[in-house]
N, C-alpha and C positions, 0 to 999 in steps of 0.2 A: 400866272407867273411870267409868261414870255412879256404882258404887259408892264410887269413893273422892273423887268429888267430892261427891257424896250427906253421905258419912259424915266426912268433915273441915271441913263447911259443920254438920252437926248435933255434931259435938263440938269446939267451937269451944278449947276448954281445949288441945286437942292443938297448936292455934297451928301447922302444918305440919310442926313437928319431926320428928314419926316417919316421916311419909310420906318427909320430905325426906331424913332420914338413911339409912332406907331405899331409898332408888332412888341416892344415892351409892353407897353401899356394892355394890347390885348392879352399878351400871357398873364401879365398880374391879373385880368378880370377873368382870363379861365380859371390859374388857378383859385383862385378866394369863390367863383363862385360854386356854392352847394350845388351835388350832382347825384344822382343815381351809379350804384355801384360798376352796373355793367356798360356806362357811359365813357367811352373811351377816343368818341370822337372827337377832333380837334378841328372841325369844318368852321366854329365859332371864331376860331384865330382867324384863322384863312378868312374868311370873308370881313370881319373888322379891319384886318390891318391892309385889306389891297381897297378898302372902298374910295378913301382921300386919292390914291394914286391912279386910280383909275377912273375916278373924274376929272385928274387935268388932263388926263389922255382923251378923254370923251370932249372934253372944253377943247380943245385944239381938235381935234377932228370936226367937229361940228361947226369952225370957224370954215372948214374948207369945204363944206355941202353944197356950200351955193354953187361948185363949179357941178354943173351938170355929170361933165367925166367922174367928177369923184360919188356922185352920189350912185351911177349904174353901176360905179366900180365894189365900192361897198355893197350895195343890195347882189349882187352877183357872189360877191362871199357870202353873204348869209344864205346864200342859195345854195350856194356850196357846204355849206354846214348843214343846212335840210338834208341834202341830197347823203351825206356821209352818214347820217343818223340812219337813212330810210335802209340806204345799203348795207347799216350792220346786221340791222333787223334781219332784210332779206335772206343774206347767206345766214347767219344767225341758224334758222330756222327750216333751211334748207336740207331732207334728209340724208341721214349720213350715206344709204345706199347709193346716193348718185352721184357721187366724190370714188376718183379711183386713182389708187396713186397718189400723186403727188397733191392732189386736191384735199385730200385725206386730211395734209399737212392746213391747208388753207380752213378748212372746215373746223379743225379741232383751235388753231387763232382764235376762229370764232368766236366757240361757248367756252373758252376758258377764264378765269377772271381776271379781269382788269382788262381784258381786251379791246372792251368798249374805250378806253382811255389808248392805249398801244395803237387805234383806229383811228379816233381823230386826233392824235398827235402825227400820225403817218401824213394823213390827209394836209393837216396845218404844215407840216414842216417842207410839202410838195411845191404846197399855194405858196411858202415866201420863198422857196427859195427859186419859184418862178417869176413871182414878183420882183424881187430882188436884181435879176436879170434882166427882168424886160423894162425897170425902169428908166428914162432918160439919159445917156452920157453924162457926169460932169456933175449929177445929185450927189451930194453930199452925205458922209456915209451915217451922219445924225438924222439927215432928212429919211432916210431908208431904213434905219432903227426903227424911226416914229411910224411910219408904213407900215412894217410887220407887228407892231403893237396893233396899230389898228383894226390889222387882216385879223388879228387874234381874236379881238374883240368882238368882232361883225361875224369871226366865223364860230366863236362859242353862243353866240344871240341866234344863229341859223341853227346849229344843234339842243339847243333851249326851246327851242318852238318846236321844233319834230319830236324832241323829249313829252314834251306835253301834250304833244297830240297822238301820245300811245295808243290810246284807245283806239285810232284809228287800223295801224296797225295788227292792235291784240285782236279785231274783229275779225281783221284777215287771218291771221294766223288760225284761230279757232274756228270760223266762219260762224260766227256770228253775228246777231243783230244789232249794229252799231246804236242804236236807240233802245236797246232791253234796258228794263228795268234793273239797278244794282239793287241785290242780293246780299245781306250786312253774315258777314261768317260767322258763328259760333262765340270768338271773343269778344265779342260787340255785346252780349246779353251784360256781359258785368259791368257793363257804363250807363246801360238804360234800363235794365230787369230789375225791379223795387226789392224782388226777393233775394237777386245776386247782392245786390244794392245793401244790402241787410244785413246778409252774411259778413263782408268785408268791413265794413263800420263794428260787427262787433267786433272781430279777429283784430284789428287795428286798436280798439278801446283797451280791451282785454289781454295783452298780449305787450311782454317786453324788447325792447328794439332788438335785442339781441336772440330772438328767440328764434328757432329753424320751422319752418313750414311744410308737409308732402303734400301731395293731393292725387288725386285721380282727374282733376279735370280737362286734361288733353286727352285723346285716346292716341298714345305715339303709334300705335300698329297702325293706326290708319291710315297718319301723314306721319312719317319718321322723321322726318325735318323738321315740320313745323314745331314750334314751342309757343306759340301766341299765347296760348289761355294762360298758360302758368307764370308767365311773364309780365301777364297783364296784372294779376292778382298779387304777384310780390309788387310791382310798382304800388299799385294802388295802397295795399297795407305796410306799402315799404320796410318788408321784412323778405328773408333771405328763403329762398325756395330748394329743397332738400335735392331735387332732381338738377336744374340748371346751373345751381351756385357754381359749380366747377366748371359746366360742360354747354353754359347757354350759348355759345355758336357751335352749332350741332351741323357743318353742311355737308360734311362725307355720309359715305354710303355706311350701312351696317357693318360690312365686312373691317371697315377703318375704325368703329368705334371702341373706345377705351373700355376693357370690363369691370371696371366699376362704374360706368354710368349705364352697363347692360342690368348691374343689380341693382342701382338704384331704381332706375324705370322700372323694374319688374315688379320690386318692391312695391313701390306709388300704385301702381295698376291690381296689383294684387291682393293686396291688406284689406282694401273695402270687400272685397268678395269672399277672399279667404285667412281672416287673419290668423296668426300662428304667432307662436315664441320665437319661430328666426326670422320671420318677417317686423314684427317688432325689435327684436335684438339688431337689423340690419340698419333701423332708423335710431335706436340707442346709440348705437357706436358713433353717430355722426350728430348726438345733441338735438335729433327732431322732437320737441317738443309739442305740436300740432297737428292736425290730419285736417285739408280741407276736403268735403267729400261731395261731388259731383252725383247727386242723388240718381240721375238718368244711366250712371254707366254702374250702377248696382242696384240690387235688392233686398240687402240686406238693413236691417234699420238700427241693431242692435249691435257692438261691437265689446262687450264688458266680455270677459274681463280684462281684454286689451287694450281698451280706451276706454273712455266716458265720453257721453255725449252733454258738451257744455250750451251748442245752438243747432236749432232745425229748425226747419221750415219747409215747405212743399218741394225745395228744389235742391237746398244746400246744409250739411250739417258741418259743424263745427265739430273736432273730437280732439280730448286732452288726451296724450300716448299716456299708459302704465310707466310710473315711474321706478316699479317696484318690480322683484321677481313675478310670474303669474305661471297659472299649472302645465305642463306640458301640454301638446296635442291628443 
């Protein structure tokens, strides 16, 4: 952003047109184009409509590389953008016992969100408005625009490379071995497993857009935040999942969470092990029509008269909920 306001303030000819034509035209392609429900990012605008304006910024800086100053001057920013990345990490990850006082204050900046943003904007807004000062007497204050575009630029390409080279970081932090072999988690079965593979193609064939899904397939006790697996399975069969539909950014602690997604969870987790009339009655009330069931997080194989079992196979069953009253427990 500092770039296209940078660079529409120094080519004042452009008069807003292209910017403005630009960022219409991406909004008309977000919204027409088809999304997933819980897709709410608008990173697709953002990057369509700054690409035209931040290549005449790039076309004009790159006229001026051949001067030697200007090129240490740039790679010295992107250096600086390294360097902002590494140090968020660092304090980042620094424990909290060795913060006293006022560092407390410094520490909690840290891990809170958007920080990393709040960090290198601090860091950028340092670098121009050093540069700004230190440039030549009698520069022009379009020429000094087009300079802090620049810094912008070279210094979000310096945070872009140390972005990337997490890994290097995450070894430190964990100490581990920067060459270990990656290890694919748990969600990964349902993209490559012929038997996950199976399951999903029928629930998808079988099954109307509007229909509600539960499952057992995350174990939330395990990792309370995460949601991958169930997330991954409503994409896939691009149907509405009974646990997440309300609640898929799950990132507070237990004590924060809303108690209706405490029964729904329990519900999901519980039905394959122990079904009952309120644990059915709990997915009734909200229109679940389906149970996908993670065969490894039960033993059970039989689920009548609370469900029927429409698909199984060694890993995953399919089950249609009772539509109808069933006997008490």
């Amino acid at each position: 952003m500092p770039s296209i306001i940078c660079i529409v303030i120094f080519y004042r000819k452009l008069n807003f047109t292209i910017p403005l034509t630009v960022t219409s035209a991406s909004l008309v392609i977000y919204f027409l184009t088809p999304r997933f429900e819980s897709d709410f990012s608008a990173i697709e605008v953002i990057l369509i409509a700054t690409v035209p304006v931040v290549a005449i910024l790039l076309a004009h800086v790159f006229t001026h590389l051949g001067d030697f100053r200007n090129r240490i001057f740039y790679v010295c920013v992107a250096l600086i953008g390294i360097f902002a990345r590494f140090a968020f990490d660092f304090f980042k990850w620094m424990p909290k016992n060795s913060y006293l006082g006022a560092k407390k204050v410094i520490h909690y900046f840290f891990t809170s969100s958007s920080s990393e943003i709040a960090f290198n904007l601090l860091f950028f807004t340092l670098l121009s408005l050093f540069s700004w000062f230190a440039l030549r007497p009698g520069t022009d204050r379009r020429s000094k625009f087009l300079v802090i575009a620049s810094i912008a630029c070279f210094f979000s390409f310096g945070v872009s490379i140390a972005t990337n080279l997490r890994m290097v970081t995450n070894s430190y932090r964990y100490n581990e071995d920067l060459f270990s072999k990656q290890v694919e988690g748990p969600d990964f079965r349902w993209l490559v497993d012929v038997k996950f593979i199976e399951a999903t193609k029928y629930l998808k064939d079988n099954t109307a857009q509007d229909d509600i899904f539960a499952t057992n397939v995350h174990r939330y006790d395990d990792d309370y935040q995460a949601y991958g697996s169930s997330l991954i399975v409503s994409s896939i069969i691009e149907r509405r999942s009974y646990v997440e539909a309300p609640f898929y950014d799950r990132r507070g602690d237990r004590e924060s969470t809303p108690p209706e997604f405490k029964i729904r969870l329990r519900t999901s987790m519980d039905f394959p092990n122990y079904p009952s009339r309120d644990l059915l009655a709990n997915m009734r009330k909200e229109d679940v029509k389906w149970f996908v069931v993670d065969l490894t997080n039960t033993t059970l194989r039989d689920w009548e008269p609370w469900a029927t079992t429409r698909f199984m196979n060694e890993k995953v069953a399919i089950l249609e909920l009772a539509q109808v009253p069933v006997p008490s427990n």
